[in-house]
C-alpha positions in Angstrom: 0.0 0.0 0.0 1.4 3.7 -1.2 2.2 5.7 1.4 -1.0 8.3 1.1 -0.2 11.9 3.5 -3.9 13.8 3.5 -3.9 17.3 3.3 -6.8 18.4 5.9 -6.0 21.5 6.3 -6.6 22.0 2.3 -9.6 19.9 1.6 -11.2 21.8 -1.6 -10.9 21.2 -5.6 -9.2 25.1 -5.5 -6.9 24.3 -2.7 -5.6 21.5 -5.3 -4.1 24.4 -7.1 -2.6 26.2 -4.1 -1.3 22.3 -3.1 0.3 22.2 -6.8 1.9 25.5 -6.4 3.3 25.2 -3.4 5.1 22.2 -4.1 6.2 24.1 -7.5 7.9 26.8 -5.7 8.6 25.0 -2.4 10.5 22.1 -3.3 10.6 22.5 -7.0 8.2 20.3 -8.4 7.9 19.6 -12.0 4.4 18.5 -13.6 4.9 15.1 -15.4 1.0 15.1 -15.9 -2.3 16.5 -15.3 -5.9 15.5 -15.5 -8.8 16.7 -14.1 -12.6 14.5 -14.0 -16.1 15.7 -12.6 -14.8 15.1 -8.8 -11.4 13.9 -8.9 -8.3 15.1 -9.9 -4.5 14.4 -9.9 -0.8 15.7 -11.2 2.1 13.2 -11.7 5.1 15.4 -9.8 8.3 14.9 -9.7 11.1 16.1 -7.2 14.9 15.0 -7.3 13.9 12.6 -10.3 11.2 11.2 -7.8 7.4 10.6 -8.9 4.4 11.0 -6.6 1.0 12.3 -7.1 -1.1 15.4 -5.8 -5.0 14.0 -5.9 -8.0 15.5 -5.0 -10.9 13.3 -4.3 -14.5 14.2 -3.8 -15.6 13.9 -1.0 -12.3 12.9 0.6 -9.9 15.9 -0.1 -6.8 16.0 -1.4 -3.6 14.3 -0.8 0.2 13.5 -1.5 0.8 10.3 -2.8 4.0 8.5 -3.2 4.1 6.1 -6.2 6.9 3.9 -5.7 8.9 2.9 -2.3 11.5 5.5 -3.7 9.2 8.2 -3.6 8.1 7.8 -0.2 11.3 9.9 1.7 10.0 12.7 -0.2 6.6 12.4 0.7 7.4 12.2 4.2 9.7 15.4 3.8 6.5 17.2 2.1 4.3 16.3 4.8 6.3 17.4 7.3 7.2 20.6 5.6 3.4 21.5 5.6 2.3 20.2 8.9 5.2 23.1 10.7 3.8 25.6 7.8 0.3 24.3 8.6 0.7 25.0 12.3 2.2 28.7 12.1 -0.8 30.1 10.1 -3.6 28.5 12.5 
């Protein structure tokens, strides 16, 4: 089972984009892919030559996703990074 970090703090379809930007500027994300449905949506990332996946389910939210064993340091260090950034704006 892929290591899955929910974002609860960002649980709306336009917090997706603030989630994909972020992580863009943050830690310097590249989009491999994008697609969007009628209540789901998800971006292929990729950090340090690392995939995972930004997803945002209806009803569930959105979260971080890592694809591969390999992928799962960074989706730890992601996680953490925006649980302390998470905490200082409540």
């Amino acid at each position: 089972m892929p290591l899955e970090v929910d974002v609860l703090a960002i649980p709306d379809w336009e917090g997706f984009d603030k989630l994909k930007a972020f992580l863009s500027k943050e830690h310097s994300a590249e989009t491999i892919y994008c697609a969007d449905g009628p209540d789901a949506r998800v971006c292929v990332l990729e950090v340090s030559g690392l995939e995972f996946e930004l997803r945002y389910e209806h009803p569930y939210g959105n979260s971080i996703v890592a694809t591969t064993p390999a992928s799962e340091n960074i989706v730890t260090e992601i996680g953490r990074d925006l649980e302390v950034r998470l905490k200082a704006i409540e």
